[in-house]
Every structure is written in structure tokens, then in C-alpha cells.
N, C-alpha and C positions, 0 to 999 in steps of 0.2 A: 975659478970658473974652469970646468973640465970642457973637454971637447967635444962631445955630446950635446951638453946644454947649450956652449957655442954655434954649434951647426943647426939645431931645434931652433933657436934664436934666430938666427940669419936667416932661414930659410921660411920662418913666420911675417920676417919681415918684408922677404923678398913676393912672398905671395897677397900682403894686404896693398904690397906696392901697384900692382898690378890687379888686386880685387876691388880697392876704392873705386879708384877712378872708370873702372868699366862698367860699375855698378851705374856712377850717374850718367854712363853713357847708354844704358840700357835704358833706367828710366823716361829718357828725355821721349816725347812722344815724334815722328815725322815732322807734324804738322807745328809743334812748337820749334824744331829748329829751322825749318821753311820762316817764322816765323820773326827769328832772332836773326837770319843769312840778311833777311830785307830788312830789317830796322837797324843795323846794322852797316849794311854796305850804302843806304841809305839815313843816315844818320843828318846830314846836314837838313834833312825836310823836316818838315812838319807832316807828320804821318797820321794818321788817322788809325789808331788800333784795332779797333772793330772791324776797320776797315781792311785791314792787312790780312786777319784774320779771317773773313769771310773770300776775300781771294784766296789765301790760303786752302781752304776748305775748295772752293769751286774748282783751284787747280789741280791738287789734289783725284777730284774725282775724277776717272777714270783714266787716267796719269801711268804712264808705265813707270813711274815711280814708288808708285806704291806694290809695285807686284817684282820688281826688281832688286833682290837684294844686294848688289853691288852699288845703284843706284840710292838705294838708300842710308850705305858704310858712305858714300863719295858725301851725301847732303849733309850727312851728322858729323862725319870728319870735319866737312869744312865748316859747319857750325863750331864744334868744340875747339878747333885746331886757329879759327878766326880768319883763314883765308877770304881775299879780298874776291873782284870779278874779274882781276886782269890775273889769276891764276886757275879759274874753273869755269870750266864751259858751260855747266850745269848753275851755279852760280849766278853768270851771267842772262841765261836763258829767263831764269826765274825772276830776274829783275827789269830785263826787260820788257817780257810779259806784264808784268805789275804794271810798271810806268803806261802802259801802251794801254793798260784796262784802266787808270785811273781818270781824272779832270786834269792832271797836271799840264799837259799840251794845249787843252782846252784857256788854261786862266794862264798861256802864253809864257809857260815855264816863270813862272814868279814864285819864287821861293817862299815869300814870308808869306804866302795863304796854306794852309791847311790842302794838302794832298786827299782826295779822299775818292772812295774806288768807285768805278760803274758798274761796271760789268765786265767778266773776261770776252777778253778781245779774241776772237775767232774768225778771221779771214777768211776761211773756206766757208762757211756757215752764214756770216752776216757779212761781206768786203764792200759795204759803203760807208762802213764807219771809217776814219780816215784822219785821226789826229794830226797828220800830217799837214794839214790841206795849207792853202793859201789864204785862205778864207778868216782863217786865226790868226792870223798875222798880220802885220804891218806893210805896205809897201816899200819896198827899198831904194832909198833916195839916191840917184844917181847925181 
């Protein structure tokens, strides 16, 4: 092996190293790794996939996510790279959003029912929806 064809070699190799993998990071679409961040960091539920996805889509729209390109390197990083919510803001945001649009507060945080969405939750727009309330819950026995 001469050193020409060594360095040809090495340097083919060193470029599919770094061309694979950003290939399927180009493919992957916003809205599927929004997709995978919550079924994912939400893993112990029972998820409703239709349902993830059609939040998905509604969050999505008109979202300075979609118009931000850093914003969208930060979502697909933490998709490909599997970052949790105790290390991204954006992460977090997006899941709490999710929980706060779905039934899960409604059927009193019970795991073993099927999660499944309402509608996104917009406070400025609709603020008497209120998963929060008292109303859901149990009284607390003193």
C-alpha cells in the first residue's frame, strides 16, 4: 500500500464518517423528532399516537420553531443526541405544553389509562380551562 492510496482511503473514510450520519439527520422531518422528544421523555405513559401527533402539528403551527433555525438544530439535537427535560428548556416546554393539552390531569394523573390530547392549551386565548383545579381531585384528609 503506497501512500497516496492510504491517505485516498483515510480521507474517504473520514468523510462517510461524518456524511452518514448527517444524512439521517437531514432526513428526519421537525415534526417527527417533536414526535419521538415526547414519546420518549414520556415513555412510562400510555400515549396516544395520533394523538401526539396531531399536537404535534397544532404546536408546530405558527411556532417560532419552525421559522428558527437554531431552534430547530437545538429540537433535532436533542432528538438524535436523546437528551432528557432536565437538560433542555425547549424540551421541557414542549412537554409540558403536551401534558397540560391532554386528559392526563383530567383522569387525575392515572397512569395505566391511555393519555390522549384535547386540544392545545392556550391561556391567553381560552384561561378557564384549568387542569389544575380542585375540582379534579380528591380532598385532602387532614
Amino acid at each position: 500500500m503506497n501512500r497516496r492510496y492510504f491517505l485516498r482511503l483515510t480521507g474517504l473514510a473520514g468523510a462517510a464518517t461524518i456524511a452518514l450520519p448527517s444524512l439521517g439527520y437531514i432526513s428526519t422531518s421537525l415534526k417527527d423528532a417533536a414526535v419521538g422528544v415526547i414519546m420518549n421523555e414520556l415513555s412510562y405513559l400510555k400515549l396516544d399516537k395520533p394523538g401526539v401527533e396531531q399536537f404535534v402539528d397544532d404546536y408546530l403551527r405558527g411556532h417560532y420553531i419552525t421559522t428558527s433555525m437554531k431552534a430547530k438544530f437545538n429540537l433535532m439535537s436533542c432528538y438524535y443526541l436523546g437528551v432528557n427535560a432536565t437538560k433542555s428548556l425547549t424540551i421541557t416546554k414542549l412537554v409540558q405544553t403536551y401534558l397540560v393539552s391532554t386528559d392526563f390531569f383530567l383522569n387525575k394523573m392515572d397512569e395505566s389509562k391511555t393519555v390522549k390530547y384535547i386540544n392545545r392549551n392556550m391561556p391567553y386565548k381560552m384561561p378557564c380551562y384549568n387542569p389544575f383545579s380542585f375540582l379534579y381531585y380528591p380532598s385532602a384528609s387532614s
